[in-house]
DSSP file (Angstrom, degrees, kcal/mol; ACC not computed):
  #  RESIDUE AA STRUCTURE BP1 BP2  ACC     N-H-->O    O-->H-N    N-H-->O    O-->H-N    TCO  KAPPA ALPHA  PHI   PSI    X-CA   Y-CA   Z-CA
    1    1 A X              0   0    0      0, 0.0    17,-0.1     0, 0.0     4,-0.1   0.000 360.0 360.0 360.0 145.6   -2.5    7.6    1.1
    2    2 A X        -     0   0    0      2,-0.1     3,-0.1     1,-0.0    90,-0.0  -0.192 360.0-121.0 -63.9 179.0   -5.0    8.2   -1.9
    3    3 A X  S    S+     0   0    0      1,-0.1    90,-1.3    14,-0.0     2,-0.4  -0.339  95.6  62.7 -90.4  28.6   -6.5    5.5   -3.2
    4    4 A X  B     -a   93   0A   0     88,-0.2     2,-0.4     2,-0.0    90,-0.2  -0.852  67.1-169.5-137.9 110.1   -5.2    6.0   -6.7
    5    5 A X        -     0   0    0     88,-4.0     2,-0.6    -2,-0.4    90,-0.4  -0.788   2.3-168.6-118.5 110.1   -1.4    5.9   -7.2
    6    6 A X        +     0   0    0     -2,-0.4     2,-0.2    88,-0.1    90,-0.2  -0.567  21.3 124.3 -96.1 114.7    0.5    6.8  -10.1
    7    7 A X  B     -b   96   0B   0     88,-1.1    90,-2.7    -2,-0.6     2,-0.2  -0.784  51.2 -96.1-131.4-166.7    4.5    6.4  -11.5
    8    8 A X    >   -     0   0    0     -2,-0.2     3,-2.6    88,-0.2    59,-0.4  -0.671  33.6-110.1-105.1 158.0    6.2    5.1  -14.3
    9    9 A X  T 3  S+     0   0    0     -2,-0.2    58,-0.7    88,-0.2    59,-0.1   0.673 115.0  58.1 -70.6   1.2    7.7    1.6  -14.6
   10   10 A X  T 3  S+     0   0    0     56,-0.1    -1,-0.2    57,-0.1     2,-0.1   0.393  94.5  90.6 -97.5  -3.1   11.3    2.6  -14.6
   11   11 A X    <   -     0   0    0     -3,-2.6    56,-0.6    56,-0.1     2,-0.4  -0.296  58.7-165.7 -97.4-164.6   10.4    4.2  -11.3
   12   12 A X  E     +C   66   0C   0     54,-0.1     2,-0.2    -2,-0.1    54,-0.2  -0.820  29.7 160.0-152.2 144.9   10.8    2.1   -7.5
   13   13 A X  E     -C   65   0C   0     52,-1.4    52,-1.9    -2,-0.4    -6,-0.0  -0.954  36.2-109.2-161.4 167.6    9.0    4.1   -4.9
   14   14 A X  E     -C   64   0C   0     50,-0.2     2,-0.3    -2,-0.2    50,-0.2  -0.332  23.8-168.0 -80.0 165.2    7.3    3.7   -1.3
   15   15 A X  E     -C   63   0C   0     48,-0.5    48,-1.8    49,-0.1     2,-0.4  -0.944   5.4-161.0-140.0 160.0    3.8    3.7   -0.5
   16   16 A X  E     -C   62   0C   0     -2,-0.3     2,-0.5    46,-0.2    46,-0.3  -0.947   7.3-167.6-129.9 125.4    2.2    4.0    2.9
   17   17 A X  E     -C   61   0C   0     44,-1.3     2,-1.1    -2,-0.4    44,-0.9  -0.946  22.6-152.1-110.1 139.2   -1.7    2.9    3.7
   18   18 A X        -     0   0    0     -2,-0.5    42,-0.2    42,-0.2     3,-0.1  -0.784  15.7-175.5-104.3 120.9   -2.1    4.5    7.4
   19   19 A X  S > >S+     0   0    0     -2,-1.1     3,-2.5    40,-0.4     5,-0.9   0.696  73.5  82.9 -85.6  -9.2   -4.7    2.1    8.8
   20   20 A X  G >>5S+     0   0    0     39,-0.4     3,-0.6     1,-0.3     4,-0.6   0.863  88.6  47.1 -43.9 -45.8   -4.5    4.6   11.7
   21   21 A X  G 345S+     0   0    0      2,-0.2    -1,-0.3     1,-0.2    -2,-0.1   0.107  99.7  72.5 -80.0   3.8   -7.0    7.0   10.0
   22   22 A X  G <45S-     0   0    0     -3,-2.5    -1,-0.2     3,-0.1    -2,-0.1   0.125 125.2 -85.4-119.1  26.9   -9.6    3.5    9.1
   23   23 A X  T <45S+     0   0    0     -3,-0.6    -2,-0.2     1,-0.1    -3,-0.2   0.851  78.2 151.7 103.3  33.4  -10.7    3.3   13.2
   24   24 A X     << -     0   0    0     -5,-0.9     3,-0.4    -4,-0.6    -4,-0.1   0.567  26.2-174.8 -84.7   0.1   -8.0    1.5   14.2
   25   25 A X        -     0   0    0     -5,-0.5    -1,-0.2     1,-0.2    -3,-0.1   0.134  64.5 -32.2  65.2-167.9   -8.1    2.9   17.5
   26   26 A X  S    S+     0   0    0     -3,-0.1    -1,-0.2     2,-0.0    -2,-0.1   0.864 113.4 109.2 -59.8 -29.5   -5.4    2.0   20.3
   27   27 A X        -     0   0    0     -3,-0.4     2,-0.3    -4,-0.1    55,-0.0  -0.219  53.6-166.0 -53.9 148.9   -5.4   -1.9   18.2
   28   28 A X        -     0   0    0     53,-0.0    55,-3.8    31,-0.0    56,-0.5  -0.913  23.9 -82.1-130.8 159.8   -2.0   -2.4   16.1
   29   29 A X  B     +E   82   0D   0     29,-4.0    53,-0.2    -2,-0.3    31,-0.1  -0.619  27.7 179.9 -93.3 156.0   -1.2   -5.0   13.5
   30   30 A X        +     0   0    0     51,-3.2     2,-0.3     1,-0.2    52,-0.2   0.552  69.4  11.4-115.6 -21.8   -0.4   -7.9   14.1
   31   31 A X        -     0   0    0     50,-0.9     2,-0.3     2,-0.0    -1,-0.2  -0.970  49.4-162.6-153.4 165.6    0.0   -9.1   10.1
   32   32 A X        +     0   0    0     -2,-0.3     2,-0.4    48,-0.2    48,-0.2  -0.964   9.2 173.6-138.7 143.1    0.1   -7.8    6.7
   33   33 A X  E     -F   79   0E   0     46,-1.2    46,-3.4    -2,-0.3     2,-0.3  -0.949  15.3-155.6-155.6 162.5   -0.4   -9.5    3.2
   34   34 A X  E     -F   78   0E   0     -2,-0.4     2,-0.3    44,-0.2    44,-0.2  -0.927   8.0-168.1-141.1 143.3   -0.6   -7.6   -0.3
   35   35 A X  E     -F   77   0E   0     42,-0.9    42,-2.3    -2,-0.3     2,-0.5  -0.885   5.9-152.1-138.7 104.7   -2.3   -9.0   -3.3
   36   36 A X  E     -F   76   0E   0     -2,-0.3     2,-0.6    40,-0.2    40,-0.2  -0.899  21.4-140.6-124.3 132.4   -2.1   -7.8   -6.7
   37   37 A X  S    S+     0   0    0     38,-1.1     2,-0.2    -2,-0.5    39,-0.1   0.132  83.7  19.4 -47.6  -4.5   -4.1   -7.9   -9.2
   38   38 A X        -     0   0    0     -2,-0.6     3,-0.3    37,-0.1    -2,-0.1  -0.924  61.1-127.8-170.6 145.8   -1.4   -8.6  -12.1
   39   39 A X  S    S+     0   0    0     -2,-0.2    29,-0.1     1,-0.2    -1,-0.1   0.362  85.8 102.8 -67.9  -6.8    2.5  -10.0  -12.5
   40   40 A X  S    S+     0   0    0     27,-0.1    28,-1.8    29,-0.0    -1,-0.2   0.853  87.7  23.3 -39.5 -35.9    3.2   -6.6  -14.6
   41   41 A X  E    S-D   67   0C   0     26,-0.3     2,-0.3    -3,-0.3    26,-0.3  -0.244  77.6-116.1-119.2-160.6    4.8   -5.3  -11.7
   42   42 A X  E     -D   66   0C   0     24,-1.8    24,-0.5    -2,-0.1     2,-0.5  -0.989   8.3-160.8-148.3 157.9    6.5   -5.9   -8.5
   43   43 A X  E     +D   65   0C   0     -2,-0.3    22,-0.3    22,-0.2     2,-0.2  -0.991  25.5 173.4-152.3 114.3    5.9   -5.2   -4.9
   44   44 A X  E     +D   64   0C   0     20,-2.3    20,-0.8    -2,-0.5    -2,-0.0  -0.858  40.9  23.8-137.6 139.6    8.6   -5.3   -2.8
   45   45 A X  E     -     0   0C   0     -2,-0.2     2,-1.0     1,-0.2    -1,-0.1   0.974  66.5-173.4  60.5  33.4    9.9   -4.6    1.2
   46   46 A X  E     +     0   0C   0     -3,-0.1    17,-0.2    17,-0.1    -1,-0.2  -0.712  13.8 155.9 -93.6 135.9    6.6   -5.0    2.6
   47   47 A X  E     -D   62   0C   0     -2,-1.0    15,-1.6    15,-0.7     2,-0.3  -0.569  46.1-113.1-135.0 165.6    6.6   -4.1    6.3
   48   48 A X  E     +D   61   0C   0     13,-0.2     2,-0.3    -2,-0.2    13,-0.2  -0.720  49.4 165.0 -91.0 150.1    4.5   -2.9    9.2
   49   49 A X  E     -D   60   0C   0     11,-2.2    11,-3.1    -2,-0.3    10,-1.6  -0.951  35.8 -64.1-165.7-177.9    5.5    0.7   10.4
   50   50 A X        -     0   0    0     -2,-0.3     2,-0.3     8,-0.2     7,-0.2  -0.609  53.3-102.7 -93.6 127.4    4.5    3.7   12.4
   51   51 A X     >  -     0   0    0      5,-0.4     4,-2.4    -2,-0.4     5,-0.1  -0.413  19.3-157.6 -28.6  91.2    1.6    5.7   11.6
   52   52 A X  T  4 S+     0   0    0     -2,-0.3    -1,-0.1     2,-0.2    -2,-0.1   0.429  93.2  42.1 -92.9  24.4    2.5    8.8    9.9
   53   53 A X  T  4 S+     0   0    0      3,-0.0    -1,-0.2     0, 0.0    -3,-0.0   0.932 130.3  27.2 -75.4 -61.6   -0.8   10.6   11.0
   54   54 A X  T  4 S-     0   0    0      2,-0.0    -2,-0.2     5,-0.0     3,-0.1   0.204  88.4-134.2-138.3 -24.9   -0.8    9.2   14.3
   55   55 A X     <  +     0   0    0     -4,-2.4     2,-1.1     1,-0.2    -3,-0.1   0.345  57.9 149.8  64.3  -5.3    2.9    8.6   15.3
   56   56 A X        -     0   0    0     -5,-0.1     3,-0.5     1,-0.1    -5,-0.4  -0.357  53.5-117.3 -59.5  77.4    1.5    5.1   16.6
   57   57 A X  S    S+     0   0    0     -2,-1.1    -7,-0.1     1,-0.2    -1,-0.1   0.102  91.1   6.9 -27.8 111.1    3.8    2.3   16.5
   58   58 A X  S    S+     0   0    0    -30,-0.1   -29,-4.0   -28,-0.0    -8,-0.2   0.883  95.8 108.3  71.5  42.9    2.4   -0.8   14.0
   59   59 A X        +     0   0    0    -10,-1.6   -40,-0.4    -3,-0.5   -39,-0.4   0.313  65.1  54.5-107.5 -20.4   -0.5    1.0   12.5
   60   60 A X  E     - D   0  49C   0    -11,-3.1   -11,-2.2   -42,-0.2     2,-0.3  -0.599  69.0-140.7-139.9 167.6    0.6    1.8    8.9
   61   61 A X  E     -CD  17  48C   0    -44,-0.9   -44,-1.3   -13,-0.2     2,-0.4  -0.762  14.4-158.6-128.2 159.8    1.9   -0.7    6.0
   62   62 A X  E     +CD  16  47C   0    -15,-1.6   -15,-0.7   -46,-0.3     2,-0.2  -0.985  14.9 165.2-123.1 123.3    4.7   -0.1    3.5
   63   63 A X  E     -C   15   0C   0    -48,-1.8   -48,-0.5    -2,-0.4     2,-0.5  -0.967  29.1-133.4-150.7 169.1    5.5   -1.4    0.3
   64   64 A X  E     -CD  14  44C   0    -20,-0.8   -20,-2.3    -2,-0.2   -50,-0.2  -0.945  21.3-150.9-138.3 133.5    7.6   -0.6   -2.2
   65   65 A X  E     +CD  13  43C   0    -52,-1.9   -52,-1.4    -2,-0.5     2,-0.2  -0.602  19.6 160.7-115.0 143.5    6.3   -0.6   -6.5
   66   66 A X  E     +CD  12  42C   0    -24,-0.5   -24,-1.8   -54,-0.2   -57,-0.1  -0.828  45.9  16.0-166.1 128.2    8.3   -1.2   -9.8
   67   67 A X  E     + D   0  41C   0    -58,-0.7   -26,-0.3   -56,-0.6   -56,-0.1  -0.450  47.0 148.6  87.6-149.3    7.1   -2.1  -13.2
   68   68 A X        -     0   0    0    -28,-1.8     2,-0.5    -2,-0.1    -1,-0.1  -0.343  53.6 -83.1  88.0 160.4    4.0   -2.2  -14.8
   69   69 A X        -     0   0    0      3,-0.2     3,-0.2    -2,-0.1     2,-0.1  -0.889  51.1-106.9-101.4 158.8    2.9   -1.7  -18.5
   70   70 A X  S    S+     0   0    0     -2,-0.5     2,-0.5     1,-0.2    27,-0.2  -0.234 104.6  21.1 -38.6 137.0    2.5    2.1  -19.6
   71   71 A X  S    S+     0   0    0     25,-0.7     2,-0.2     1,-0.1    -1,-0.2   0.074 100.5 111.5  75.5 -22.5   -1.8    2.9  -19.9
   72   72 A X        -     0   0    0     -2,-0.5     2,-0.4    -3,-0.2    24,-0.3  -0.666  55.9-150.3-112.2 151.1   -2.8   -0.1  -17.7
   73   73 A X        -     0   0    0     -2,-0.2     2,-0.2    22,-0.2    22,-0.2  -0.874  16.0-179.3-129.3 153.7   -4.3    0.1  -14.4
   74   74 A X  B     -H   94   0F   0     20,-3.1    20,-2.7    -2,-0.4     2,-0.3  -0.814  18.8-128.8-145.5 148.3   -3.9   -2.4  -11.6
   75   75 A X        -     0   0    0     18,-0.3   -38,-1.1    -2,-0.2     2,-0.3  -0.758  10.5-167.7-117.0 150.7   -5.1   -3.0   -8.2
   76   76 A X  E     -F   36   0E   0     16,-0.3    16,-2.5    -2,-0.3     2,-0.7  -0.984  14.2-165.4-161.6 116.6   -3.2   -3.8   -4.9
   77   77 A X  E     -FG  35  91E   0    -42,-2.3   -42,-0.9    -2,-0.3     2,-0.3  -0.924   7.9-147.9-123.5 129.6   -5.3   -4.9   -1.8
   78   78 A X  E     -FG  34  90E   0     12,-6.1    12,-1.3    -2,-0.7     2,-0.3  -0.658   6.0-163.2 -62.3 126.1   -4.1   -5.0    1.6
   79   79 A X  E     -FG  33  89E   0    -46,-3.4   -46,-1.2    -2,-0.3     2,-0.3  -0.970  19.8-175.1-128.8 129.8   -5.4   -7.8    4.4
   80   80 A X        -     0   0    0      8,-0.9     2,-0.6    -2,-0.3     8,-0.3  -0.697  13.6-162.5-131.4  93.3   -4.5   -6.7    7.8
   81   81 A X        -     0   0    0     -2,-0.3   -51,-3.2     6,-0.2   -50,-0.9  -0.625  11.0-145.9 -65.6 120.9   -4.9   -8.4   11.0
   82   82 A X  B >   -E   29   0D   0      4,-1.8     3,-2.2    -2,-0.6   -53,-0.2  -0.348  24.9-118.8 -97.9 174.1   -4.8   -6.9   14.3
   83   83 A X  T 3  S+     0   0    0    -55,-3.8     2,-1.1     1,-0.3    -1,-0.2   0.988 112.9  51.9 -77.3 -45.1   -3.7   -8.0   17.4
   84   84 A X  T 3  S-     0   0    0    -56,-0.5     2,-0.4     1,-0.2    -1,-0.3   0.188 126.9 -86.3 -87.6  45.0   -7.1   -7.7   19.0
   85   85 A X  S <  S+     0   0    0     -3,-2.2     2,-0.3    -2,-1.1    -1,-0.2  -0.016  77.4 136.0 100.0 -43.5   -8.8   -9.8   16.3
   86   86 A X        -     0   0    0     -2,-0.4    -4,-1.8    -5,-0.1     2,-0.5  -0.397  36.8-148.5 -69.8 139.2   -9.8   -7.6   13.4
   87   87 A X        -     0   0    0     -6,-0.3     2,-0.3    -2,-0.3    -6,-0.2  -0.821  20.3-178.5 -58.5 120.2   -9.6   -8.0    9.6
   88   88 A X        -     0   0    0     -2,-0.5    -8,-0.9    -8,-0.3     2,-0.3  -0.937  16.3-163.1-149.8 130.5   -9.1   -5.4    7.1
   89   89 A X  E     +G   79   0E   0     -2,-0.3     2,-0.4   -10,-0.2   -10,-0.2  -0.602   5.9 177.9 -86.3 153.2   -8.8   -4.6    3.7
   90   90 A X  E     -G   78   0E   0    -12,-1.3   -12,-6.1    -2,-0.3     2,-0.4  -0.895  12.7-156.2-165.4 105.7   -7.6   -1.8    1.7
   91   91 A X  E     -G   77   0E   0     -2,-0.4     2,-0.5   -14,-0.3   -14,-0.2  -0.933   7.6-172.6-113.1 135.8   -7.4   -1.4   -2.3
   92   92 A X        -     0   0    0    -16,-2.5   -16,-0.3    -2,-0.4     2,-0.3  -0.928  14.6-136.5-117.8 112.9   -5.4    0.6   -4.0
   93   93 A X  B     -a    4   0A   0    -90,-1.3   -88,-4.0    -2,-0.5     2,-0.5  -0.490  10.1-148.7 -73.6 134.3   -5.2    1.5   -7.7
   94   94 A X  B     -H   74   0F   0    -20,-2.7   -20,-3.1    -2,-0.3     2,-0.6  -0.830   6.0-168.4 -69.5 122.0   -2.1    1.7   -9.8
   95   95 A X        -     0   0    0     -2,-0.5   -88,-1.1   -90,-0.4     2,-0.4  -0.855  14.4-161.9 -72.3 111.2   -2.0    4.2  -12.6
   96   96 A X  B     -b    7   0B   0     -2,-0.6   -25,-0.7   -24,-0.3     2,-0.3  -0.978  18.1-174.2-105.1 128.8    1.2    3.0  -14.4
   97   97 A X        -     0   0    0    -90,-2.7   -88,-0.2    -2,-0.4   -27,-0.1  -0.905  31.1-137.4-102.5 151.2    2.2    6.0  -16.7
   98   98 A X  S    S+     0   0    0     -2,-0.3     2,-0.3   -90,-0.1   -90,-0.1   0.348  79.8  23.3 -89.5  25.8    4.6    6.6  -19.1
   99   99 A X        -     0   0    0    -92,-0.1     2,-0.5     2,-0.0    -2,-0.1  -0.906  55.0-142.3-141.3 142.7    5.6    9.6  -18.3
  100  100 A X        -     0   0    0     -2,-0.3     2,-0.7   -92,-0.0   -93,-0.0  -0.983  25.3-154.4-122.2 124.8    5.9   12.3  -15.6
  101  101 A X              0   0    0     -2,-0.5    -2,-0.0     1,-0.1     0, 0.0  -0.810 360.0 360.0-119.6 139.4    5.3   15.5  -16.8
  102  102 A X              0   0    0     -2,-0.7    -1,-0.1     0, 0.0     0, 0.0   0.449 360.0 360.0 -95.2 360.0    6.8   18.4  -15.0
């Protein structure tokens, strides 16, 4: 996943951060919590999931994005514990535009 991610508010889409690719070695998570930076939007369905670098069962997070104002940009940080003890974060900005131009 970038660390910058862009829609519109009218859209609902997935996101993935593969923690596989930040060292996480053979360790899997064991918990997930998402924190955002503003009530403009909504954050939805967040799960632990399989790695799509790595194919590695409990490696990767999901969540799923809606809303926002048009021009303003907002942050989403991840906290992940793994079963063998570490903590990690990962933030990721939302772009919300009002438009996609093709």
């Amino acid at each position: 996943m970038t660390n910058v991610i862009q829609q519109t508010p009218t859209e609902l889409l997935d996101w993935t951060i593969d923690w596989a690719t930040r060292g996480l070695g053979g360790d899997t998570i064991a918990s997930s919590t998402f924190t955002q930076s503003s009530t403009d939007f909504t954050l939805s369905s967040e799960t632990i999931t399989t790695s799509p670098s790595t194919r590695a069962a409990d490696s990767a997070t999901l969540f799923w994005l809606t809303g926002g104002i048009p021009g303003q940009i907002y942050t989403i940080t991840n906290t992940v514990i793994t079963a063998g003890g570490r903590e990690m974060q990962e933030t990721v900005t939302y772009n919300c535009i009002s438009q996609r131009l093709v």
